[in-house]
C-alpha positions as CSV (number, residue, x, y, z in Angstrom):
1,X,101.5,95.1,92.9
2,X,102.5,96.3,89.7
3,X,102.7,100.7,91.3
4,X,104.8,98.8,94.1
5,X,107.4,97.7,92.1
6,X,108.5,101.4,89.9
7,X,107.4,103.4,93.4
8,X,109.0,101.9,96.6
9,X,111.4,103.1,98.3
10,X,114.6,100.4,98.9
11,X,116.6,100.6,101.8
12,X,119.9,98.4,102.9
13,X,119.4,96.6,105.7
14,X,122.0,97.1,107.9
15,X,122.6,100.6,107.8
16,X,119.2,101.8,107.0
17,X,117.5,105.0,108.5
18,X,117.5,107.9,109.2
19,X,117.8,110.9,112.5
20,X,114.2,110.8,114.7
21,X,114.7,114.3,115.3
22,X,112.8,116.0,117.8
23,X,108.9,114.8,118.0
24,X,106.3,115.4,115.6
25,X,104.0,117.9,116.2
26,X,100.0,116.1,117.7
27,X,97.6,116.3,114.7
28,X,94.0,114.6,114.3
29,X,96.0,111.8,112.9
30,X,96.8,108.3,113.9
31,X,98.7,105.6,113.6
32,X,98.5,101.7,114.8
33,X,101.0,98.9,115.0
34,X,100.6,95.9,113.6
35,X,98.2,97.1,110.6
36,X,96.3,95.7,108.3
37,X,97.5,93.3,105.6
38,X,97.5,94.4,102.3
39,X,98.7,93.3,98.6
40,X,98.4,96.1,96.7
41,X,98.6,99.8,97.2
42,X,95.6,102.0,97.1
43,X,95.4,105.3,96.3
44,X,97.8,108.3,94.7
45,X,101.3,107.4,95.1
46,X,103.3,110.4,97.1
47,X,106.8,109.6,97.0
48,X,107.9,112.7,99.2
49,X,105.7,111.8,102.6
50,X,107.8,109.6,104.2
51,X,110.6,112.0,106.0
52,X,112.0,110.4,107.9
53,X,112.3,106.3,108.7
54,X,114.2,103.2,110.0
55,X,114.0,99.9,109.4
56,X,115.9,97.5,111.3
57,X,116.2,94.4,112.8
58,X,116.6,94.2,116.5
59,X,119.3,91.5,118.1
60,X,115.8,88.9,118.5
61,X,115.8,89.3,114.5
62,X,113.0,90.6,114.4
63,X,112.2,93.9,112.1
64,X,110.7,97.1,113.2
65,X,109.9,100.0,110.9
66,X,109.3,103.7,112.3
67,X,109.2,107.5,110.9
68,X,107.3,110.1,110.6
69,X,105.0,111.6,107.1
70,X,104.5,114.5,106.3
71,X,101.3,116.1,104.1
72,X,102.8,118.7,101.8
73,X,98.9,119.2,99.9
74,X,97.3,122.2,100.9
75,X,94.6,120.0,102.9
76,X,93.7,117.7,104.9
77,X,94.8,114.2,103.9
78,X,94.4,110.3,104.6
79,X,97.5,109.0,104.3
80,X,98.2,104.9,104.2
81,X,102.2,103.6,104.7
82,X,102.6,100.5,103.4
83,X,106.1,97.9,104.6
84,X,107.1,94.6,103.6
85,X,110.4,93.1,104.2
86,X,111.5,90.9,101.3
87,X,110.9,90.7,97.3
88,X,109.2,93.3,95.3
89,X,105.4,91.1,95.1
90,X,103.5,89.7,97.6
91,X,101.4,91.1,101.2
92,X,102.6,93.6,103.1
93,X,101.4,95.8,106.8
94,X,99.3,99.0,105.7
95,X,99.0,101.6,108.6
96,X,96.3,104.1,108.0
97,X,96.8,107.8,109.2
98,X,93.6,109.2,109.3
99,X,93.3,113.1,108.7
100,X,97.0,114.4,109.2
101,X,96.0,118.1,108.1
102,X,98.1,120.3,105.4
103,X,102.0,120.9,106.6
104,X,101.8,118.2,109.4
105,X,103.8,115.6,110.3
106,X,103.0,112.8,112.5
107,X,104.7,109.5,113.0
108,X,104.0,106.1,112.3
109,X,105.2,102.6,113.7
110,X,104.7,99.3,111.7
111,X,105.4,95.5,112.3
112,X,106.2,94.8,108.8
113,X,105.4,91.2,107.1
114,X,109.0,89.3,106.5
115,X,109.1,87.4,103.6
116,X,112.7,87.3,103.3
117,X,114.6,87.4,106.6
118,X,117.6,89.3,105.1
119,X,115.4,92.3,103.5
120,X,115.8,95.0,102.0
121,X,113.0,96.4,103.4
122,X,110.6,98.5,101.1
123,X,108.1,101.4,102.4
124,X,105.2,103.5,100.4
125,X,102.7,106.2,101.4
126,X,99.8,106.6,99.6
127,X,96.8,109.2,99.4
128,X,94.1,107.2,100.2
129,X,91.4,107.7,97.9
């Protein structure tokens, strides 16, 4: 986990997110909820994918992660987003998006794993290799 800690992205909990905007544009790619369980992120770190996101807790307490990636590369890309909800080590959700193609965005929904019920919550997308 040691390209988790210097690369994710750390969000307040209460007033994290940001605007859905209007819906992403349909792509080859897609996206599954719950994931897959990972501990360590594979791939190229790209810092600038995720564009949009919130993570919140809904009134059950239970925390939800949403947004929407974009590949800015010049081709077609296998993206993974990676959310866990608590310190900076340990397993986290991985969603794969499969084959989002050069300038598209497509969205991505994620049940992350809560390790510490009060957050933050932390997100990464990687190029998978």
């Amino acid at each position: 986990m040691r390209a988790w800690v210097s690369v994710v992205l750390v969000l307040a909990v209460a007033g994290c997110g940001a605007s859905d905007g209007s819906a992403a544009p349909k792509t080859d790619a897609t996206s599954t909820a719950p994931g897959q369980v990972g501990t360590e992120a594979q791939g190229t770190v790209d810092p600038l994918a995720i564009t949009t996101f919130t993570c919140r807790q809904n009134a059950k307490g239970r925390w939800k992660v949403q947004g929407t990636l974009k590949n800015t590369g010049k081709q077609v890309r296998d993206y993974r987003v990676t959310a866990f909800i608590g310190q900076q080590t340990g397993p986290a959700r991985v969603v794969e998006l499969d084959r989002v193609k050069a300038g598209a965005t497509v969205p991505f929904a994620i049940d992350p794993i809560v390790a510490a019920p009060d957050g933050p919550c932390r997100l990464q997308a990687t190029i998978a290799l």
